[in-house]
C-alpha positions in Angstrom: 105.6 -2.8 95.5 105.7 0.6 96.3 104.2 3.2 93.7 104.3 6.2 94.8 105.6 8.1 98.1 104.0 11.7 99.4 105.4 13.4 102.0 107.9 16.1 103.7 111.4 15.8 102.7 114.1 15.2 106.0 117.2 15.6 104.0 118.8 15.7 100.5 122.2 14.3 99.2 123.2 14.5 95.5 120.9 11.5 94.0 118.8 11.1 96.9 116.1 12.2 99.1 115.1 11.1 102.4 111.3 11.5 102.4 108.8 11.2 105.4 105.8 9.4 105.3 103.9 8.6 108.2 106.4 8.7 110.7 108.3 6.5 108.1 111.5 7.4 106.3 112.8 6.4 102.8 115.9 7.2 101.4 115.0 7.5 97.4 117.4 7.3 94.8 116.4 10.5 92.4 117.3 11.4 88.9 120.2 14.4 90.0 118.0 17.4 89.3 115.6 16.6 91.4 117.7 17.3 94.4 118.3 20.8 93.5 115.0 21.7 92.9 113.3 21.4 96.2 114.5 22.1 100.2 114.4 20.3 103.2 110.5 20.4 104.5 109.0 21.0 101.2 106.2 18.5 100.3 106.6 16.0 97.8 105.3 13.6 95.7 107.8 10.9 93.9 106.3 7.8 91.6 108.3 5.2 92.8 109.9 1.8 91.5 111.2 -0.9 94.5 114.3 -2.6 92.6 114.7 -6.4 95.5 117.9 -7.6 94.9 119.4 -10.7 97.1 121.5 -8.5 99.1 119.6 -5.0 99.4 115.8 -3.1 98.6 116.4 -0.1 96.7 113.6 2.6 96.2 114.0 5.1 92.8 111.3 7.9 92.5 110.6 10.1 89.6 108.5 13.9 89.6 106.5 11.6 86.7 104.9 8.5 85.8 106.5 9.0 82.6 109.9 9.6 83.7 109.2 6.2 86.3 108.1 4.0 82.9 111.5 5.1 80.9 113.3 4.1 84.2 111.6 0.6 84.1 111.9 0.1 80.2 116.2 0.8 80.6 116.1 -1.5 83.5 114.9 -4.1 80.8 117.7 -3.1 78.6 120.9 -6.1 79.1 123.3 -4.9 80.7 121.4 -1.9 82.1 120.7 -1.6 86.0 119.2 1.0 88.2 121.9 3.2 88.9 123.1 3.4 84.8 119.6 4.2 84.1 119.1 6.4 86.8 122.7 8.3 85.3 120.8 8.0 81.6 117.9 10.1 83.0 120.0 12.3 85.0 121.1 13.6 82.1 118.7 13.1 79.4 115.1 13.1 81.0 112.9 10.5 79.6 111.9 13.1 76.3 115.2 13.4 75.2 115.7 9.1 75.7 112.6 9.0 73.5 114.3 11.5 71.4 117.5 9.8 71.0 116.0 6.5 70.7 113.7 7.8 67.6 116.7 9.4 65.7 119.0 6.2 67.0 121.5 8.8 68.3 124.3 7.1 69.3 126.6 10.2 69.9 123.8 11.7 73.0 124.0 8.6 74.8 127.3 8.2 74.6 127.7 11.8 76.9 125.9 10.0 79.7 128.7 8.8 82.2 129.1 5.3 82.2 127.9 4.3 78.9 130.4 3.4 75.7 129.8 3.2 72.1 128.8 -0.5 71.9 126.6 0.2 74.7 124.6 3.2 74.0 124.2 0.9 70.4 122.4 -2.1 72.4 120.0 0.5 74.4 119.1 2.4 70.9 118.6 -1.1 69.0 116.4 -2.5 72.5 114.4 0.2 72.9 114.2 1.2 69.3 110.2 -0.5 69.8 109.5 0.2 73.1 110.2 3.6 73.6 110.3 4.8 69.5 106.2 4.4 68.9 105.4 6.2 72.1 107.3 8.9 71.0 105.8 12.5 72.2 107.6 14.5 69.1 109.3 13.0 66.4 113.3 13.0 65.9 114.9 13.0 62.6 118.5 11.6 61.7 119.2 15.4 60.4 118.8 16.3 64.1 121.4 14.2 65.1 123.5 15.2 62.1 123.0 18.7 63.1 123.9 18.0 66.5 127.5 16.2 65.8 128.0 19.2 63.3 127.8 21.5 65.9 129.7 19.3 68.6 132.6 19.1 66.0 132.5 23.1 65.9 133.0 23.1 69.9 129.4 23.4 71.4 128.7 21.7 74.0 125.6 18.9 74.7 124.4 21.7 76.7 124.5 24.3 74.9 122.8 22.3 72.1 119.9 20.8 73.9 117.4 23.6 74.0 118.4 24.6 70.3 117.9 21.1 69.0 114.8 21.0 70.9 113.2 23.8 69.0 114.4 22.7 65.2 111.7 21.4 62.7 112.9 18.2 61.7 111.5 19.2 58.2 113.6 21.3 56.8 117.3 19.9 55.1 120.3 19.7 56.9 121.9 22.6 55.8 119.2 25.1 56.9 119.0 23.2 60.5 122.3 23.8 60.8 122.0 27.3 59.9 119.4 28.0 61.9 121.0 26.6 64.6 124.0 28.1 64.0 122.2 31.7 63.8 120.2 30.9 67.2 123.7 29.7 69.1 125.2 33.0 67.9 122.7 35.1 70.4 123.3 33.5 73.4 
């Protein structure tokens, strides 16, 4: 197994990095922002996870051992193999899988390419108890009724992310969404 890789990065495609170490190259299959953050020659470390199939090695990395442990637990999802996951934290980062998992939110997963209704149900109900207790800050239901709300009134995922981020989960419905609603109208 290979855990982690640290070295000087050769070259960068979109969802990849080929990173030297040793002499030794790698090509590593990287959640998509990761590419766009750094530049050829920068040094890097990437926590890595070896996926041996009969027919080919493929090496994932992660900026995180968090981010590498939300990669392995969808990997144990049916149905769910390394390049779906890799898509699911691509766009979601392993907070806002914990996130989505903890308020069962069907409609988030469902804006990550690649995964349907039926399936973004059968990751929320499998990693309901995995990924739910370790959550790092709580989700609420109204969150994700806040958040189809405001998708219905034309915002888009990414225009809602950092607002949802910020709510308090406290408060009813109504003043989430008009909170929200009041924060959206700023930017």
């Amino acid at each position: 197994m290979i855990a982690s890789l640290n070295g000087r990065i050769l070259a960068l495609q979109p969802g990849s990095i080929e990173i030297d170490v040793g002499g030794l190259g790698y090509l590593v299959h990287v959640p998509s922002q990761i590419p766009v953050q750094v530049k050829v020659g920068d040094e890097m470390r990437l926590f890595t996870h070896l996926v041996v199939r009969e027919d080919a090695m493929t090496l994932f990395g992660f900026v995180s051992p968090e981010d590498r442990n939300a990669f392995q637990v969808l990997t144990g999802v049916t149905g769910v193999g390394g390049k779906l996951a890799l898509s699911v934290l691509s766009s979601l980062g392993s907070d806002g899988l914990r996130r989505a998992v903890v308020s069962q939110d069907v409609a988030l997963l469902t804006e990550v390419p690649g995964i349907g209704k039926r399936g973004a149900e059968r990751i929320l109900m499998e990693l309901k108890e995995r990924l739910g207790a370790i959550s790092t800050r709580p989700a609420t239901s109204s969150a994700a009724e806040v958040r189809e709300a405001l998708i219905g009134l034309g915002y888009t995922p990414a225009e809602l992310r950092d607002v949802l981020e910020r709510m308090n989960g406290d408060e009813p419905v109504e003043e989430l969404l008009r909170s929200a609603l009041k924060e959206l109208s700023r930017t």
